[in-house]
C-alpha positions in Angstrom: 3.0 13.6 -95.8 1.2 11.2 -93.5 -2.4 12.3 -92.4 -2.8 12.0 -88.7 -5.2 9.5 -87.2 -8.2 9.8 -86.3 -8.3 9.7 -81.9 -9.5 6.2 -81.0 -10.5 5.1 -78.2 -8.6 3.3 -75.4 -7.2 -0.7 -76.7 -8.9 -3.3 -73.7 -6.3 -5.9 -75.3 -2.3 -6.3 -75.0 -0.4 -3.5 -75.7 1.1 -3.6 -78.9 4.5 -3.2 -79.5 6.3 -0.3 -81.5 6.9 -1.5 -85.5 10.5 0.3 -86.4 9.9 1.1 -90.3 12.7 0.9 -92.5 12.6 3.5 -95.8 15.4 2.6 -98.3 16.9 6.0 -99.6 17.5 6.3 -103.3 21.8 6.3 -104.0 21.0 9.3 -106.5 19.6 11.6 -104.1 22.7 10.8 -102.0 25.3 10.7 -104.6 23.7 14.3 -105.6 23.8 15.5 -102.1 27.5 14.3 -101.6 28.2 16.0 -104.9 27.2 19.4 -103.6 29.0 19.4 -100.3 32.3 18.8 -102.1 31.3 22.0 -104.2 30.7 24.0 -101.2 33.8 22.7 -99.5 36.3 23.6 -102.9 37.1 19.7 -103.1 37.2 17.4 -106.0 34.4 15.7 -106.9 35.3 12.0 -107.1 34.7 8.2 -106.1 30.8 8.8 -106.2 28.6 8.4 -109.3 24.9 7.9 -108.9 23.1 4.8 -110.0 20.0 4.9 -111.2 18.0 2.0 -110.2 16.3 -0.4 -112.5 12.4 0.2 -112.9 10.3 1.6 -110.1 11.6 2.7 -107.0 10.4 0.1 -104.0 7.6 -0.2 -102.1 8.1 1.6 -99.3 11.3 4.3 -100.7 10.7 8.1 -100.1 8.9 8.8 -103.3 5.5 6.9 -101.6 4.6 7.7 -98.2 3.9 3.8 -96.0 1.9 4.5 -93.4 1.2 1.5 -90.4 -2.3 0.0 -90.9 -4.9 0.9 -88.5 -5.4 -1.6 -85.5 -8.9 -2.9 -85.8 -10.4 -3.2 -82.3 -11.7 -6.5 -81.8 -15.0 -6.4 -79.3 -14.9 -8.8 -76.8 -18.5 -10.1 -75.7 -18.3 -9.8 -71.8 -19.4 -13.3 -70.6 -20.0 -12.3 -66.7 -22.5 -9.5 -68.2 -26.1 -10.3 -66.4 -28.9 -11.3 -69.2 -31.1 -8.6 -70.0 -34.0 -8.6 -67.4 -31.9 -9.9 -65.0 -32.3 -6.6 -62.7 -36.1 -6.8 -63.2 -36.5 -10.4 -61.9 -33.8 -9.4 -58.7 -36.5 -6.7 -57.9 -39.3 -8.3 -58.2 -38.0 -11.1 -56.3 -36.8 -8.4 -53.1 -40.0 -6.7 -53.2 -42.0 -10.2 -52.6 -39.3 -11.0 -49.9 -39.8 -7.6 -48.3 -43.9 -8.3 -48.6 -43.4 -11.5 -46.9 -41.5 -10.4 -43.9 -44.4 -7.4 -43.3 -47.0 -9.9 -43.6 -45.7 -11.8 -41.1 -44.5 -9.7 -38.5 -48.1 -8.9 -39.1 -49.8 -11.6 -38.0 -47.3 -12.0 -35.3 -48.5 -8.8 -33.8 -52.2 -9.9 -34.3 -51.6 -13.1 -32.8 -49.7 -11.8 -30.1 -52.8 -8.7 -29.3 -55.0 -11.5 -28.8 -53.3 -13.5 -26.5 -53.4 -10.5 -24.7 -56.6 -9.6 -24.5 -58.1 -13.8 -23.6 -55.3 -13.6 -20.6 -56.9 -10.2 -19.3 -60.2 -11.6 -19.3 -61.4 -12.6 -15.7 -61.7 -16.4 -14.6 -65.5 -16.7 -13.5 -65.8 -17.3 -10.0 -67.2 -21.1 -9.5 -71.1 -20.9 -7.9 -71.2 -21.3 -4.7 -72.8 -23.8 -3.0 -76.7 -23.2 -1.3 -75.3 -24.5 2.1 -72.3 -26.6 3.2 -72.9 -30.2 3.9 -71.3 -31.7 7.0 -68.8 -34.2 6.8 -70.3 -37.9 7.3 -67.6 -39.7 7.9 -66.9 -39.8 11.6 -63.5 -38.8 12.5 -61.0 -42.3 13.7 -60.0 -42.4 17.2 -56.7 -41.9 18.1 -54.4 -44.5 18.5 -51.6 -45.1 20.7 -48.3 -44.8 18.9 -46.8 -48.3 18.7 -43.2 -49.2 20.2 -40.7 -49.7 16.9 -38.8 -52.1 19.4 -41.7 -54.1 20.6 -43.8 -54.4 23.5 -41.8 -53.7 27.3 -38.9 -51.7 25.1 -37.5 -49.2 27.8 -35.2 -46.2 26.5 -34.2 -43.0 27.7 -37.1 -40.8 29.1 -39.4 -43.3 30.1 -40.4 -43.7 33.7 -42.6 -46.4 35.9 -42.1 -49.5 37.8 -40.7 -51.2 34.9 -37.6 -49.1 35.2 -37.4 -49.4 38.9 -37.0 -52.9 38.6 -34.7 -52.8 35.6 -32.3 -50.3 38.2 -32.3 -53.4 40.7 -31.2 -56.2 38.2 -28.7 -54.3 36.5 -27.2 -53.2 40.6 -26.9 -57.1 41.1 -24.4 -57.3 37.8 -21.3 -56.5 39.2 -19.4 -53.1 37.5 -22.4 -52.4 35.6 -24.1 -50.0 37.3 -22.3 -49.4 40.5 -23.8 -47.0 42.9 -27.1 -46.4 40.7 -29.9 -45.1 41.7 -33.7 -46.9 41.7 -35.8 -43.6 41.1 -37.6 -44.9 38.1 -36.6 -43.1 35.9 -34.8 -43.8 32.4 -32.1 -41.1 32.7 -28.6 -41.3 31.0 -26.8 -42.6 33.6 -29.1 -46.1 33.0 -28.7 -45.6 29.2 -24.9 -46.2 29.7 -25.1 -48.7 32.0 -27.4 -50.8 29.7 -25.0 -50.0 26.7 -21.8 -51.0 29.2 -24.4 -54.6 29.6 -25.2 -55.2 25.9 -21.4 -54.7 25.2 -19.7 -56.5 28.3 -22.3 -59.7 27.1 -22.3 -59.1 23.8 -26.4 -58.7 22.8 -26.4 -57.2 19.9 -30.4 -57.6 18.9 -31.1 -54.1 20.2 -30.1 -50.7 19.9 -27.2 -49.9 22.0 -28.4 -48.2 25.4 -32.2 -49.4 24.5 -33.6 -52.0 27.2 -35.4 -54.4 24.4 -36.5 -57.9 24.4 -33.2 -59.3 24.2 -31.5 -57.4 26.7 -34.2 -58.1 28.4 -33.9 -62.0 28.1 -30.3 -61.6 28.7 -30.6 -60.2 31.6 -33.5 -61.6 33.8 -31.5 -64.9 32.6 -28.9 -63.7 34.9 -30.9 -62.2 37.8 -33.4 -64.5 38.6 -36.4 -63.1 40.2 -36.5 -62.5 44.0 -32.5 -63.0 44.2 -31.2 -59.8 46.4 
């Protein structure tokens, strides 16, 4: 009779497969057993003798008891297990990662307190002086704004003789500035009739409606002095 195992613990390798064991049976024990039933049953014993088998029974027949050989566990070496002191150096390399990061939040704060307190501070007010000096440099006089267009330019606003007798030359062109007035004064009724002049004559070296140098050329050129 086979001695059961001993419990063992769990195989980490392949499964192994069922081994189907094959015990020959001695022909005497058989021919003996046939023997018996034909007793029991009242028939004639016949066409079965035993026979014996030379030397010892096999390895492996009933008279020895095979049993399977025990599976040796083989130990496998775990090659992604961490060296020993691994977990020592990790922690000692977090806790001087951790002490960094407080040291410099730290110093951040101190820095930052400072700043602080130098922009609370007040700004010293500059001394003032014993008694204002008075500016020695004598103020320029004021001078009178020069005419962009040259001297004699006439435009709208302006008023004086000069205008007057512009009125009476341009009444002497014909269509130009029909039924006009001669008030002496720049107005925009002359501004378009010395724009309608520039255009009809084609003077294009002043500003359109502007009575310049040469408009003014232009048109004493064609209104001689004293002609009514």
């Amino acid at each position: 009779m086979s001695t059961p195992s001993e419990p063992r613990p769990p195989h980490d390798g392949p499964a192994l497969e069922p081994i189907r064991v094959l015990r020959p049976r001695r022909t005497d024990a058989l021919a003996e057993l046939m023997r018996e039933f034909r007793q029991d049953t009242g028939q004639e014993p016949g066409g079965y003798e035993s026979v014996a088998l030379p030397g010892k029974p096999p390895a492996g027949s009933e008279a020895l008891t095979q049993e399977l050989p025990p599976v040796v566990r083989e130990t496998r070496r775990r090659t992604d297990a961490a060296p020993p002191g691994a977990g020592l150096r990790r922690a000692a390399v977090a806790v001087a990662v951790l002490a960094a990061a407080v040291i410099g939040f730290g110093g951040a704060l101190l820095l930052h307190g400072e700043k602080s307190d130098d922009s609370a501070a007040p700004v010293p007010a500059p001394p003032a002086s014993a008694a204002s000096t008075p500016d020695p440099t004598p103020t320029p006089p004021a001078t009178a704004p020069v005419d962009p267009d040259g001297a004699g330019t006439l435009r709208e606003g302006a008023t004086g003789p000069e205008v007057t007798e512009l009125q009476q030359r341009l009444l002497r062109i014909p269509d130009v500035y029909r039924d006009g007035s001669t008030s002496g004064r720049y107005d925009p009724t002359l501004t378009a009739a010395v724009a309608r002049f520039q255009l009809w004559y084609g003077i294009r070296g002043d500003e359109t409606g502007v009575y310049g140098n040469d408009t003014r050329a232009a048109l004493e050129s064609r209104t001689p002095a004293g002609t009514s």
